[in-house]
TIPA-780911 format. One line per 10 residues: number of its first residue (from 0); their letters; for each residue x, y, z of N, C-alpha, C. Coordinates in pm, whole numbers, plus 50000, padded with zeros to 5 digits. Layout:
BEGIN
NUM> A> X/Y/Z/X/Y/Z/X/Y/Z; ...
// end
This chain:
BEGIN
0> XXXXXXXXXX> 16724/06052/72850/16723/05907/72840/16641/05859/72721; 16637/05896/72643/16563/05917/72484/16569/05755/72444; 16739/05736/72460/16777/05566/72441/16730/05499/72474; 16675/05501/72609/16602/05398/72673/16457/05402/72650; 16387/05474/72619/16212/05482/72614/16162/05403/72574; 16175/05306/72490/16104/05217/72467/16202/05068/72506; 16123/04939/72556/16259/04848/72585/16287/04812/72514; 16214/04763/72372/16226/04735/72282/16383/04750/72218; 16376/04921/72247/16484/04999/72192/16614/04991/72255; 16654/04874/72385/16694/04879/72476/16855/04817/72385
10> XXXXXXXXXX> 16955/04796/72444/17096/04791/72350/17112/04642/72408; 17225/04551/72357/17236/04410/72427/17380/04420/72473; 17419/04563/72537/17547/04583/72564/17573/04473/72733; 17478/04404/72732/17521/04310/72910/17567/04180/72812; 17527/04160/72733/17536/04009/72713/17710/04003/72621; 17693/04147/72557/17846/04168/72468/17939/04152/72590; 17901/04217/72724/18017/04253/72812/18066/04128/72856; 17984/04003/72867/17981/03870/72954/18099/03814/72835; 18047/03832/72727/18077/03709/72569/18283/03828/72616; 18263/03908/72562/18391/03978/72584/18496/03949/72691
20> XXXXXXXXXX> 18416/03934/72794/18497/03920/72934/18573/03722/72926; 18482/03670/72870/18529/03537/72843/18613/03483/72760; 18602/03606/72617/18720/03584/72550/18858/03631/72599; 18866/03720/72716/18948/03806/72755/19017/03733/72852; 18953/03637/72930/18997/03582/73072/19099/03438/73018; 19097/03437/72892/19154/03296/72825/19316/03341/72822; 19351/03479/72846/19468/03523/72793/19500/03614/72916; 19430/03637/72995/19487/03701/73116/19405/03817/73201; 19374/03934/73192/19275/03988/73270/19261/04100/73129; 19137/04127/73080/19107/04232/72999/19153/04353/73076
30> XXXXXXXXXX> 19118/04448/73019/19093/04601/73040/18974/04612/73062; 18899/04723/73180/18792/04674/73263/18744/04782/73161; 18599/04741/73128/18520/04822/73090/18401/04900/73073; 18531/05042/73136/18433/05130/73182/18305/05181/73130; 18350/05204/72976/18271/05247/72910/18080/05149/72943; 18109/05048/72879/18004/04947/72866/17958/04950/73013; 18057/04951/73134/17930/04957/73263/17862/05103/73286; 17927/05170/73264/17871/05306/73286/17725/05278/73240; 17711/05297/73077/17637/05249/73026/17499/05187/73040; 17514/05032/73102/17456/04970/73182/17411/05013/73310
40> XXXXXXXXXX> 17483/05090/73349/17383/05106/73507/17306/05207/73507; 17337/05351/73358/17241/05435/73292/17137/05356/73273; 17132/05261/73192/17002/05203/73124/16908/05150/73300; 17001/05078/73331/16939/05076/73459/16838/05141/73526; 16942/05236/73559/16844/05418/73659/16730/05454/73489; 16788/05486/73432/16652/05485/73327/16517/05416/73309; 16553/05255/73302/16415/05202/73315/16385/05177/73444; 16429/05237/73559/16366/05209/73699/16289/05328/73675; 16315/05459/73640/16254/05560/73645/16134/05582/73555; 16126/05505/73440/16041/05467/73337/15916/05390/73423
50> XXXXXXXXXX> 15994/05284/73459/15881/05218/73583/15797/05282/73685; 15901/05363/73747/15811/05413/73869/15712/05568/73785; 15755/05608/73657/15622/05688/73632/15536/05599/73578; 15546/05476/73513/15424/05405/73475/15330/05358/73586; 15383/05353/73710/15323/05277/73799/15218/05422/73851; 15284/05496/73837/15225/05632/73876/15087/05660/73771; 15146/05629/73630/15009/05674/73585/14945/05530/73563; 14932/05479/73605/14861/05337/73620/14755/05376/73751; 14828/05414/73859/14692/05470/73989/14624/05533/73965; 14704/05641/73890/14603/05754/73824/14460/05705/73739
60> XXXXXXXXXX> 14530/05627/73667/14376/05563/73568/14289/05520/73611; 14347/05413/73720/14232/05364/73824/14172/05415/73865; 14222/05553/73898/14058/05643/73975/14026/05761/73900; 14071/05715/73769/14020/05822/73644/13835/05816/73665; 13778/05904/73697/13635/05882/73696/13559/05884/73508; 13631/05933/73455/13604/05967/73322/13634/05817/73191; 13713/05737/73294/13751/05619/73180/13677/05508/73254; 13636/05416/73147/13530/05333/73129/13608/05185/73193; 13534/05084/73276/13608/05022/73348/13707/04924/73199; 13675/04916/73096/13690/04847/72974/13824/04938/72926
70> XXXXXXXXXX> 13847/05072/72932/13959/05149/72891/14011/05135/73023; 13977/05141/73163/14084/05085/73256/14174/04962/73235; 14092/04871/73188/14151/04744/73209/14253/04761/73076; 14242/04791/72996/14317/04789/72880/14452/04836/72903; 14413/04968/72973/14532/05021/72977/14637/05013/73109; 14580/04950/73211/14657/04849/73282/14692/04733/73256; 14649/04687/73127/14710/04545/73074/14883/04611/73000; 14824/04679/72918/14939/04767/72866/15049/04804/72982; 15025/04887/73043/15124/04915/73150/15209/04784/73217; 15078/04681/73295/15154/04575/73326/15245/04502/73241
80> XXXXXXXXXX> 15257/04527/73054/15318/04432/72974/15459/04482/72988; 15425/04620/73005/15596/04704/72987/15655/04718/73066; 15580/04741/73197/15646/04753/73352/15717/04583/73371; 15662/04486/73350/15747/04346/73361/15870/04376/73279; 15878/04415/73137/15974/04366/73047/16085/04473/73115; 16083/04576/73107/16181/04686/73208/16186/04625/73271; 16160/04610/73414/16204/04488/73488/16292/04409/73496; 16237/04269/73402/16352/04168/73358/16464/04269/73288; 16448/04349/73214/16603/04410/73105/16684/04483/73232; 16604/04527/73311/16714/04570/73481/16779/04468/73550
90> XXXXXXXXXX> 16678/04362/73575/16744/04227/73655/16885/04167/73572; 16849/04152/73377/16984/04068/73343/17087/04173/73338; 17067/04287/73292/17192/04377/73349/17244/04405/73500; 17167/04369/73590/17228/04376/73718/17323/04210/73692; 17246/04125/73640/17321/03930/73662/17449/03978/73635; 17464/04052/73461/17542/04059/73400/17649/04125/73458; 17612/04228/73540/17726/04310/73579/17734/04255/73694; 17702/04192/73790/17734/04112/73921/17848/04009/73844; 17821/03932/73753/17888/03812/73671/18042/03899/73688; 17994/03989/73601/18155/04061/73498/18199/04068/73606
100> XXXXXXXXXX> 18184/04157/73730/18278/04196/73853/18378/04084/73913; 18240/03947/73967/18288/03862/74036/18383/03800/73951; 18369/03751/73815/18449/03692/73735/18617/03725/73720; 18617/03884/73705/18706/03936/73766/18790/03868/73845; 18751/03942/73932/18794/03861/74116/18846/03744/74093; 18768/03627/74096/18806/03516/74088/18922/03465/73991; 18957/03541/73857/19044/03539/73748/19205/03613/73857; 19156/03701/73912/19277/03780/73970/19318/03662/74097; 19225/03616/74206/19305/03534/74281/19317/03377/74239; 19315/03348/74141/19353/03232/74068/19483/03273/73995
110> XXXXXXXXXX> 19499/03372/73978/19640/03443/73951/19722/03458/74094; 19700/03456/74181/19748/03462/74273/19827/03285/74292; 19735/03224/74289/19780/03082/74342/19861/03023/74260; 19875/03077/74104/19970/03021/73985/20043/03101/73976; 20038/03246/73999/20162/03300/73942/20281/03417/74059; 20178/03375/74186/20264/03452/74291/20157/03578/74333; 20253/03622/74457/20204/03731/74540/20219/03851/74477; 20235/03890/74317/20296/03999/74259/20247/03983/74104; 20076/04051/74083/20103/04077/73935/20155/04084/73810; 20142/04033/73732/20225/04079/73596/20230/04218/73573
120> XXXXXXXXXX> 20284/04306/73527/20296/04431/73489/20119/04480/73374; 20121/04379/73258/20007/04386/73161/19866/04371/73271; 19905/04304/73399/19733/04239/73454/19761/04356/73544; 19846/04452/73585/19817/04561/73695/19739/04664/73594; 19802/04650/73488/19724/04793/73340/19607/04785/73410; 19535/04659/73348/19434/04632/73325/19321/04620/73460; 19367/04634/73546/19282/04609/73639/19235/04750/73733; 19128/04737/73822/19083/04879/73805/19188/04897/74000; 19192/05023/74011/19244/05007/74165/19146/04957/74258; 19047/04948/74265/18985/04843/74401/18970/04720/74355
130> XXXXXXXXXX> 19036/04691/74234/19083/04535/74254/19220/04501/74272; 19318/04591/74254/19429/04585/74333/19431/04574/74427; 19343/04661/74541/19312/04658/74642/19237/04571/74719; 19172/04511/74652/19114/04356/74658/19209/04236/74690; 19249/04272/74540/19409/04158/74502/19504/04146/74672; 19554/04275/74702/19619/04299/74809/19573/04226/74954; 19402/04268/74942/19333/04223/75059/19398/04092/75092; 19347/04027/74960/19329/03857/74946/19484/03768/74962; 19553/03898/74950/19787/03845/74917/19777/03845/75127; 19713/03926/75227/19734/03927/75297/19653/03833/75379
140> XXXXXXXXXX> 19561/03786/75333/19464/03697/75394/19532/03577/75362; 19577/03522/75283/19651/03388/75276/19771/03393/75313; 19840/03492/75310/19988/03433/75392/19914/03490/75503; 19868/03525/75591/19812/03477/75744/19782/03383/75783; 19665/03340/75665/19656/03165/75707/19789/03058/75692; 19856/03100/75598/19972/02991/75572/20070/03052/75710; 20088/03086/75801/20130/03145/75879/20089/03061/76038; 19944/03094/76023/19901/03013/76123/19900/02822/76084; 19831/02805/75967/19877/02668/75988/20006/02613/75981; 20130/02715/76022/20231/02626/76007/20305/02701/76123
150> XXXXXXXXXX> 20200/02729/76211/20271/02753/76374/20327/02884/76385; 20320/03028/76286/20367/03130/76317/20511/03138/76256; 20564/03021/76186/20725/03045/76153/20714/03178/76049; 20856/03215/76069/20897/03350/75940/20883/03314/75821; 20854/03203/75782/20830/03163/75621/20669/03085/75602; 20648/03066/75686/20491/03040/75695/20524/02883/75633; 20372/02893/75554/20398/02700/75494/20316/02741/75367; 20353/02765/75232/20336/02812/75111/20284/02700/75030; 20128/02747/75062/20029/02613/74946/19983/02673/74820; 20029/02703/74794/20037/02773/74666/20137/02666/74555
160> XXXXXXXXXX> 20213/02567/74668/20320/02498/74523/20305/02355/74596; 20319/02297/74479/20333/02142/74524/20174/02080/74530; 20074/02192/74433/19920/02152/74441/19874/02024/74343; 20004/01991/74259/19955/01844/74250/20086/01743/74279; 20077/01627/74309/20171/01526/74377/20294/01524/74254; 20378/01572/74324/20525/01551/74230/20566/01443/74178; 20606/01372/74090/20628/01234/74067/20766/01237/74126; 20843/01328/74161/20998/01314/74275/21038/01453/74303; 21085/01441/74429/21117/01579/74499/21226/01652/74410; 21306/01651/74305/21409/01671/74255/21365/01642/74100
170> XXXXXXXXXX> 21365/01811/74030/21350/01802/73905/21521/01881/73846; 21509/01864/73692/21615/01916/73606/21501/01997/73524; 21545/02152/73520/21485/02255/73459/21552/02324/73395; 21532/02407/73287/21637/02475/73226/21554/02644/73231; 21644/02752/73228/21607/02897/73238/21580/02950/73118; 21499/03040/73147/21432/03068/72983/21482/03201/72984; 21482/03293/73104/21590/03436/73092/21629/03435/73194; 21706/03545/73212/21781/03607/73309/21736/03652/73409; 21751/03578/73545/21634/03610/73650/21716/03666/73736; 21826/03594/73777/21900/03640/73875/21914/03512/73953
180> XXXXXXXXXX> 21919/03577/74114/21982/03464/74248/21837/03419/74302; 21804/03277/74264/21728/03257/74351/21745/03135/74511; 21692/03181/74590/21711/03168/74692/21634/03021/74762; 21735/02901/74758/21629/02785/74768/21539/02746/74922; 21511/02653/74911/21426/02617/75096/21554/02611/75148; 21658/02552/75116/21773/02504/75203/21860/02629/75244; 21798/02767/75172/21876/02846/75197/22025/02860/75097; 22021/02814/74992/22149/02805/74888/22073/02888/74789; 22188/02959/74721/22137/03054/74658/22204/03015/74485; 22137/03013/74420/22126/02979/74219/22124/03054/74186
190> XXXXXXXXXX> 22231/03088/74039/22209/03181/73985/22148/03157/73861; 22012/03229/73825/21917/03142/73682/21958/03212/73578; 22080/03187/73481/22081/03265/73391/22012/03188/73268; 21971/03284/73189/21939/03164/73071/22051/03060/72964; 21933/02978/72976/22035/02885/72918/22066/02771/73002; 22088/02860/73062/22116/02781/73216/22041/02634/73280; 22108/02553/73336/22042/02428/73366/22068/02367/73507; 21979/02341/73601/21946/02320/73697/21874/02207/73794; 21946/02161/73875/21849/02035/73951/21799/02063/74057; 21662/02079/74075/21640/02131/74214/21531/02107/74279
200> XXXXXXXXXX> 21433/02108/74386/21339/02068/74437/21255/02120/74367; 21169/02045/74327/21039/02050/74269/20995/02187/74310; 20954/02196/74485/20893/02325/74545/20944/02454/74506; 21117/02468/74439/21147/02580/74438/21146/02611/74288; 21107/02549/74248/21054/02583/74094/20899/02612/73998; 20864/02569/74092/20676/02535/74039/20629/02703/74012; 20711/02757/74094/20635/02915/74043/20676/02972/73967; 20798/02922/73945/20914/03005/73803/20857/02955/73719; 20794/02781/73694/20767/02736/73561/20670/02833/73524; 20572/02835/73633/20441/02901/73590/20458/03054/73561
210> XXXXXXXXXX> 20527/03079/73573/20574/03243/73553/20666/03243/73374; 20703/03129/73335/20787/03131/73266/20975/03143/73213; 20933/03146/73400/21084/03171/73399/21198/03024/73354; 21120/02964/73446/21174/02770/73419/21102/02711/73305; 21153/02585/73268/21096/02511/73210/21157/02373/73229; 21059/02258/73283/21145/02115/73288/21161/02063/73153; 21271/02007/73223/21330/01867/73114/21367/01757/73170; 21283/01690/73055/21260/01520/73093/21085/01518/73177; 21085/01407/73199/20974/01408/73240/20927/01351/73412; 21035/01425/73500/21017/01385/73629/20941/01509/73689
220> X> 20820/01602/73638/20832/01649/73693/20632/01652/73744
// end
């Protein structure tokens, strides 16, 4: 741990990971990075271990019979200056890496509520498997609730669309590719080819827009 011995010498790889993760979350979910936490939780176990031998030879001095109460105090001033600063450089790398995780999370089920029960292909790359597994947790925890508040029916009651007030139940959208049959509330089935142009309930579109599949035209929507 050579890297770490002095804090001085310590790297500002928590604060790169935060600044990184923010430019990353503007465009969809980064690539998690391993490298930089590994890293960080080394420096971590390093200056905890740095700490607990300073604290060690700090008792020791105290009952050094040979050092003068004037070289005691000195050199427990010393100790106490470095044992704090290790310290704090452990605490903002723990903030930092508590931040990066949760930030995460919260980026992935905010993806959930805009873009559906089903990942993009680029945000599954990128994400590590126990946040898939997360992701999954959280896909099954809300359609339960949408389930129960809407009495147990086979389609539950899907709040995920219609989260701001429609200016009319009935928009005109046009298809941006080739999606296929989609399947409306009424049970009628559309075929979205591109190009293609369409009038249809607001509700059965709000997730295609956001997916890219739709796009309105005009401004009823």
């Amino acid at each position: 741990h050579a890297s770490y011995s002095r804090p001085e010498a310590r790297s500002n790889q928590s604060t790169r990971l935060i600044a990184d993760l923010k430019r990353g979350l503007s465009t969809g979910l980064p690539a998690f990075e391993e490298d930089r936490v590994r890293h960080l939780l080394a420096e971590i176990d390093a200056l905890f271990q740095q700490n607990r031998e300073a604290i060690g030879e700090a008792l020791a001095d105290s009952n050094n019979a040979a050092l003068t109460a004037q070289e005691k105090e000195l050199r427990a001033g010393r100790s106490h200056n470095s044992i704090q600063l290790r310290q704090a450089v452990m605490e903002r790398n723990k903030r930092c890496l508590l931040a990066y995780l949760y930030h995460r999370l919260v980026q992935l089920r905010r993806m959930r509520w805009e873009l559906g029960p089903i990942l993009p292909a680029n945000v599954q790359l990128n994400a590590r498997d126990e946040e898939i597994n997360w992701f999954s947790g959280y896909n099954r925890m809300l359609a339960h609730y949408m389930q129960v508040v809407h009495g147990w029916t086979t389609t539950g009651f899907d709040l995920t669309v219609n989260r701001q007030p429609p200016k009319s139940l009935f928009v005109e959208v046009r298809c941006l590719q080739d999606y296929g049959q989609l399947e409306t509330e009424d049970g009628c089935l559309v075929n979205l080819k591109k190009g293609s142009h369409h009038y249809l309930l607001h509700s059965d579109t709000e997730l295609l827009v956001r997916q890219g599949v739709l796009e309105h035209v005009g401004s009823n929507h």
